[in-house]
C-alpha positions as CSV (number, residue, x, y, z in Angstrom):
1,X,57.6,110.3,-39.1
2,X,54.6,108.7,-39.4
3,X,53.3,105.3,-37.7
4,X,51.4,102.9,-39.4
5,X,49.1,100.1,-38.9
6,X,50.1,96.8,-41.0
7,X,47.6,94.1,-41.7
8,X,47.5,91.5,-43.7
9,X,45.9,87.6,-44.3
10,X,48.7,85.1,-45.9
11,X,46.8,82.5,-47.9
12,X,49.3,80.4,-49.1
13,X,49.4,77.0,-45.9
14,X,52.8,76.0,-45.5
15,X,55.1,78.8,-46.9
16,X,57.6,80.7,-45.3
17,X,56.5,84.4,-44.8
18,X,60.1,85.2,-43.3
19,X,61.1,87.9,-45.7
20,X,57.6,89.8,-45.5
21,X,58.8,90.3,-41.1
22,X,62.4,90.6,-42.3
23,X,60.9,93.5,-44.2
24,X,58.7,94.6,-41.6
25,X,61.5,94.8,-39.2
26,X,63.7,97.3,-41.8
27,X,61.0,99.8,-41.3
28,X,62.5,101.5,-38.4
29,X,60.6,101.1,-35.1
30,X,58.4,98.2,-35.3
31,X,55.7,96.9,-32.5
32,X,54.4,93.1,-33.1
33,X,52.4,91.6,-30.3
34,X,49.1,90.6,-32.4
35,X,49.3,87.7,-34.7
36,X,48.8,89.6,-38.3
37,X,49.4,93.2,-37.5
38,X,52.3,95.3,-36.4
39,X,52.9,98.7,-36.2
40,X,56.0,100.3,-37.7
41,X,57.6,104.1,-37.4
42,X,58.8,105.1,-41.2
43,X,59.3,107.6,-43.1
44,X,57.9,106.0,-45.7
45,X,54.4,106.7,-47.6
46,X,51.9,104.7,-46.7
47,X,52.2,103.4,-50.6
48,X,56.1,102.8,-50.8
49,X,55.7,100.5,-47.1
50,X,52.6,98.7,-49.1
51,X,54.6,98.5,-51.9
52,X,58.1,97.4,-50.4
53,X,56.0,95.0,-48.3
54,X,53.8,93.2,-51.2
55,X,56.9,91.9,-52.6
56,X,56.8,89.3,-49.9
57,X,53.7,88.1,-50.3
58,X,51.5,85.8,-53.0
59,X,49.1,87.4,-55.4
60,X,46.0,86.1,-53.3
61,X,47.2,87.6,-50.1
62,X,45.7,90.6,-48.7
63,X,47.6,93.9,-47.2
64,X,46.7,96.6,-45.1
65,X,48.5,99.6,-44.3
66,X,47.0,102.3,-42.5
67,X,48.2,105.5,-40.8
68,X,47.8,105.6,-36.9
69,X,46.7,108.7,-35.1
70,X,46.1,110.0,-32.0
71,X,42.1,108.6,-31.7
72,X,42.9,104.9,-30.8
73,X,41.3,102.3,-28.3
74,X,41.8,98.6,-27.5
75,X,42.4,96.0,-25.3
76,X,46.7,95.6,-24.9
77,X,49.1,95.3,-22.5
78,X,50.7,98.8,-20.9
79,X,54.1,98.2,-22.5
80,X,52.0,98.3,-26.2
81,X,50.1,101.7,-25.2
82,X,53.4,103.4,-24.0
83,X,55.5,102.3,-27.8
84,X,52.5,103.8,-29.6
85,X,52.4,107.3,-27.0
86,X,56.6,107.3,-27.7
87,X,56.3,106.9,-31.6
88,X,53.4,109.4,-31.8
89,X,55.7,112.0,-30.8
C-alpha cells in the first residue's frame, strides 16, 4: 500500500475543519506532526484519498496529495523518520 503526502491550506477563518481529520484518520495509518500535512498509509489512489478528502473542505481551499517514496529529507524528530521507514515497507 502506498503512502501519501497530504497538504492542504483551509481558507475559510473560523470553521470547523473536524470532519476533513476525521477523514484523514479513516485512511489507515496516519502520521500528523506538521501543522497542514500528514501522511497516511492507504490503499487508496492518490485520486479517490483527494477525492474522499475534498468533501471536507470549501471550494477556495487547496489540496495536495502526493505519493511518498524512498528519496526523502527533512528536518523531524526520530520517531517521524522510523513511521515513514515502517510504512514504506
Amino acid at each position: 500500500m502506498p503512502v501519501y503526502c497530504v497538504s492542504y491550506d483551509l481558507t475559510q477563518l473560523g470553521r470547523d475543519y473536524a470532519s476533513l481529520h476525521d477523514e484523514l484518520k479513516r485512511s489507515g495509518a496516519w502520521w500528523h506532526h506538521l501543522g497542514t500535512t500528514w501522511l497516511v498509509h492507504t490503499s487508496e489512489a492518490a485520486e479517490q484519498l483527494s477525492t474522499r478528502l475534498r468533501r471536507s473542505l470549501d471550494d477556495n481551499d487547496s489540496l495536495l496529495v502526493i505519493k511518498v517514496g524512498r528519496d526523502y529529507a527533512g528536518w523531524l524528530p526520530q520517531k517521524a523518520w522510523d513511521w515513514i521507514e515502517k510504512q514504506l515497507q
